[in-house]
C-alpha atoms as one frame of an Amber mdcrd trajectory, in Angstrom:
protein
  -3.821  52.495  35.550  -4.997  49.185  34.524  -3.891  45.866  36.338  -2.298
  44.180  33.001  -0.051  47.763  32.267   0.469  47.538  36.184   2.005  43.893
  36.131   3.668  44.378  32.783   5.646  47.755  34.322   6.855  45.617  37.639
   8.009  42.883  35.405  10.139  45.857  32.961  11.806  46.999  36.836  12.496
  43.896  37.665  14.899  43.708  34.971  17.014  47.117  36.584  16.091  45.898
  40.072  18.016  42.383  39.660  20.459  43.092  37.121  21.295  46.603  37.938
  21.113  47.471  41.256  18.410  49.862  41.197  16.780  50.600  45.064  14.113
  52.358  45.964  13.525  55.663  46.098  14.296  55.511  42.382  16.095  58.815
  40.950  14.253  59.936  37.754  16.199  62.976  36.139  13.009  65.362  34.671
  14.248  67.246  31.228  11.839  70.675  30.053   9.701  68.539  27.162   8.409
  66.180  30.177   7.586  69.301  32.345   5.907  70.765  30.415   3.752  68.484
  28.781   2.812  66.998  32.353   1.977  70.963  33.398  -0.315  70.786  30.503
  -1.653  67.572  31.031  -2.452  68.619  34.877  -0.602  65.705  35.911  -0.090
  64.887  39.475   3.861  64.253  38.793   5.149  62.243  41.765   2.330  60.584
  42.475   2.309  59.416  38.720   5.912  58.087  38.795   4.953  56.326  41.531
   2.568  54.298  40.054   4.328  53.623  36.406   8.086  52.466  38.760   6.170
  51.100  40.783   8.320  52.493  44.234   9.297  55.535  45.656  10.732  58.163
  43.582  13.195  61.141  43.986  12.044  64.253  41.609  15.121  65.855  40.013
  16.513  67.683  36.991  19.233  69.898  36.453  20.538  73.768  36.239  21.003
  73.577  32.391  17.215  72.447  32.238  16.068  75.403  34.321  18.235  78.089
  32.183  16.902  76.870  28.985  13.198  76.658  30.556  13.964  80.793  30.875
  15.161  81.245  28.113  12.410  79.872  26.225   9.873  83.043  26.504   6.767
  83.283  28.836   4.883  80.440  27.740   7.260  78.582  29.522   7.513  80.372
  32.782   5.361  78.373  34.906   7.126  74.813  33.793  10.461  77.144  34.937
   8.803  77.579  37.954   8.237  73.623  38.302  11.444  72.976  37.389  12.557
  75.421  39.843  11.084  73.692  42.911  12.664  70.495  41.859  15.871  69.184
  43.560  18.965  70.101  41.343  21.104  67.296  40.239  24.614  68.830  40.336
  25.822  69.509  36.894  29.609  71.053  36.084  28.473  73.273  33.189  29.221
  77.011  33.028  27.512  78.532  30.897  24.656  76.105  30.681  24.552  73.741
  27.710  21.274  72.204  25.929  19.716  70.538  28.275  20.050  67.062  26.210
  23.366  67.783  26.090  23.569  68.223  29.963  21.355  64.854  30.998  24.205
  62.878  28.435  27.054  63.809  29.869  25.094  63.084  33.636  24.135  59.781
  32.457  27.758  59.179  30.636  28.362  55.406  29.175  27.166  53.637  31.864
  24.048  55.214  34.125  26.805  54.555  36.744  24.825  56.107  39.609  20.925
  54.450  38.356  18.907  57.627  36.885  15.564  57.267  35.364  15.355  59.720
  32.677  11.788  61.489  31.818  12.129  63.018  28.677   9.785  63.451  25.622
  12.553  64.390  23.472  12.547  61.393  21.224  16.358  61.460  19.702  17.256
  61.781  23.674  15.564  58.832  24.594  16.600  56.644  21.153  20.388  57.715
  21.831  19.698  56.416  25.758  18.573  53.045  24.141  22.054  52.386  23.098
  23.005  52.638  26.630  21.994  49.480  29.097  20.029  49.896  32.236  18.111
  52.942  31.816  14.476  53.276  32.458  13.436  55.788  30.397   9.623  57.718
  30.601   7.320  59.697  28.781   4.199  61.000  28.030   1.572  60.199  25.460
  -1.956  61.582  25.169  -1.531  62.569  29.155  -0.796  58.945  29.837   2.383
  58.303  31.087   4.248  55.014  29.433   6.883  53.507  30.908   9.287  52.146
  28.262  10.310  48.113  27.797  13.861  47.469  28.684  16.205  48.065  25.379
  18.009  45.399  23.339  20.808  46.586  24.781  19.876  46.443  28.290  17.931
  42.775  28.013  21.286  41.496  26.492  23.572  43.193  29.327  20.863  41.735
  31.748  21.331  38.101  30.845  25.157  38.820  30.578  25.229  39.591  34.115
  22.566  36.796  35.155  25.528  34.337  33.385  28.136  35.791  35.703  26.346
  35.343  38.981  25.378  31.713  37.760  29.507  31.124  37.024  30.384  32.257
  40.410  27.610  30.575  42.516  28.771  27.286  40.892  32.271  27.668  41.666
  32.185  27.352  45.819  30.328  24.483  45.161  33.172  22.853  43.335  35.597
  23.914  45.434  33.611  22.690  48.652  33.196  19.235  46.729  37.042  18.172
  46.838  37.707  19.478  50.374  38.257  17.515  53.098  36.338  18.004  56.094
  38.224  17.366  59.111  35.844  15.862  61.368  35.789  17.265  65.764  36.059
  14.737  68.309  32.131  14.565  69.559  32.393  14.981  73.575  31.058  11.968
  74.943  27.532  12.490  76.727  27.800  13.231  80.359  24.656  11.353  80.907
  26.412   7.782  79.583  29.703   8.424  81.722  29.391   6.132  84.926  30.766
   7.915  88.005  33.638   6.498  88.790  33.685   4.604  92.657  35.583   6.775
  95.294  38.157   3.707  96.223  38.196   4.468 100.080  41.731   3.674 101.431
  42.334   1.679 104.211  43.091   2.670 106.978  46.595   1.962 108.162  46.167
  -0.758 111.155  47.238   1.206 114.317  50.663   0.197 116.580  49.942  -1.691
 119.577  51.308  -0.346 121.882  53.886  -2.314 124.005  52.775  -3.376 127.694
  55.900  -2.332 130.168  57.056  -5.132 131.891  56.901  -4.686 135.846  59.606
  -4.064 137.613  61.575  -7.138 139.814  61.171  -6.364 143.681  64.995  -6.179
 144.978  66.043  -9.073 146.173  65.630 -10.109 149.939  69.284  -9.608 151.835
């Protein structure tokens, strides 16, 4: 991959990292048309995903993806067999549904829980557009392209980027009109000057009193 398409597809996670929450290992959501054009292509798959998100990835897809792999004849049976070795994202659907249809109602209004998709379905990935904050991936001439964030997503970006700068400033207003009570410093033991030890005085001892002799009896 060359350094300018390197720099160019940090820059485009940046944008989910920051303003969406995104963490590493990223979850990218696989649908059949990516599978099987990378099994064609002979494409290394995590290793590649690694290089265009620049991070550590988590391979997935779904159930619905798998059944409609099968169902799609024996040209497609070792791409079901890739698909089958891939971690399953949980999906409610009995029977399975489309497989566009399943990755929508995953990925819902929001990309609440931060899924790459990797799809070359091209109505999937224009209807995904519409929806902020999802990197979305595909395959062109056994390249793989990383697409720039959507309108949509670049506009809920700098929406969010306006909140954080709103609350930041508002502590700082708050901190600006309160008081700050300031504590008594204690006074530095070195400058205190030992008080003197006041001796007291001794209390001046009684004399004692000398006994008078006593008067020989007189002489009869």
């Amino acid at each position: 991959m060359k350094v300018k398409r390197q720099k160019t597809n940090k820059r485009n996670m940046s944008v989910y990292l920051h303003s969406f929450g995104f963490r590493q290992p990223y979850q990218v959501i696989l649908d059949g048309t990516f599978l099987q054009i990378a099994r064609l292509s002979s494409m290394n798959l995590e290793n590649s995903l690694e290089r265009i998100l620049v991070g550590k990835c988590r391979l997935m897809t779904t159930y619905c993806v798998y059944a409609e792999l099968k169902k799609l004849g024996p040209d497609f049976r070792p791409t079901a067999a890739m698909a089958k070795k891939l971690e399953k994202r949980r999906c409610t659907h009995e029977p399975a549904v489309p497989a566009s249809d399943c990755l929508k109602s995953i990925i819902g209004d929001s990309n609440a829980h931060n899924y790459c998709v990797a799809t070359n379905d091209l109505d999937l990935r224009i209807g995904f557009r519409d929806i902020p904050g999802i990197p979305l991936i595909y395959i062109n001439k056994s390249v793989l392209i990383l697409e720039p964030p959507s309108q949509k997503t670049l506009e809920a970006a700098e929406q969010k980027e306006i909140q954080k700068t709103m609350y930041g400033i508002k502590p700082v207003v708050q901190e600006e009109n309160k008081i700050v009570k300031r504590k008594k410093k204690e006074p530095n033991p070195l400058s205190i000057k030992k008080k003197k030890i006041v001796q007291a005085e001794e209390a001046p001892k009684k004399r004692k009193r000398a006994r008078k002799p006593k008067n020989d009896e007189p002489e009869q």
